[in-house]
N, C-alpha and C positions, 0 to 999 in steps of 0.2 A: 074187876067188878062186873056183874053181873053174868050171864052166861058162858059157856066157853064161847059159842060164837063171838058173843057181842068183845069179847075179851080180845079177842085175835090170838087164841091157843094157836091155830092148826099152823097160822105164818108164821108167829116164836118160834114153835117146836122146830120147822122149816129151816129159820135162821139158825138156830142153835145145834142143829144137827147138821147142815151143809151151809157153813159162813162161807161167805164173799171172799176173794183173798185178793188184796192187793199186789199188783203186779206195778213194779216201776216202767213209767212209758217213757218214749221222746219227749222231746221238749212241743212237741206238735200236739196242739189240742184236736183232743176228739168228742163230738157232741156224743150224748146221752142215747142211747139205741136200742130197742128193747124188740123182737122179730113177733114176739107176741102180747095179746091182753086178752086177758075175760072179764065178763060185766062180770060176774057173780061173786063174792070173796067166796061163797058156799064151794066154789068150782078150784079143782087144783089142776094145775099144766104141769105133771110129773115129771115127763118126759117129751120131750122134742128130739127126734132120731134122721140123721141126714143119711139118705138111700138116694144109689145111682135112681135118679128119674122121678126120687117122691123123698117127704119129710112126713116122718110118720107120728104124730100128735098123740100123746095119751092125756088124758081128764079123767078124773072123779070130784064125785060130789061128796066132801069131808062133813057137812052139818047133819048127816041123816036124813034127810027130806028131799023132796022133790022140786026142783026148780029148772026154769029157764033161761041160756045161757048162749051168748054170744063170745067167739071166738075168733078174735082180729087178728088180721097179719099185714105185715110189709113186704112181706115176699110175693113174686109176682106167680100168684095159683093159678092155673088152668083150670085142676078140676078140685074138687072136693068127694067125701067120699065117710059115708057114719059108717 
């Protein structure tokens, strides 16, 4: 219903094109752990790339418009870099 935004096409499509796959673990629980977040749903984290010395972040903006966007992490960043 309603927009594709409001609909959450861009995530479905996401999902439906690169599912999750279940891997069987230990019996040793492991909490929930996510390296990153963006405020925006407009905002996509396509790729997160690990380099000797940096982790290289790609984003777009999937709703056609222009927005403002934050981009968290847990990993311990030095520097930052647009």
């Amino acid at each position: 219903a309603g927009s594709f935004q409001e609909a959450g096409v861009i995530q479905c499509a996401y999902n439906l094109n690169f599912p999750l796959h279940a891997v069987t673990a230990s019996s040793a629980q492991c909490p929930a752990w996510s390296a990153f977040s963006v405020s925006s749903p407009a905002v996509v984290l396509e790729t997160a790339e690990d380099r000797p010395e940096a982790v290289v972040v790609r984003l777009y903006e999937a709703h056609g418009s222009t927005v403002v966007a934050w981009l968290q992490t847990s990993l311990p960043v030095k520097e930052a870099t647009l």
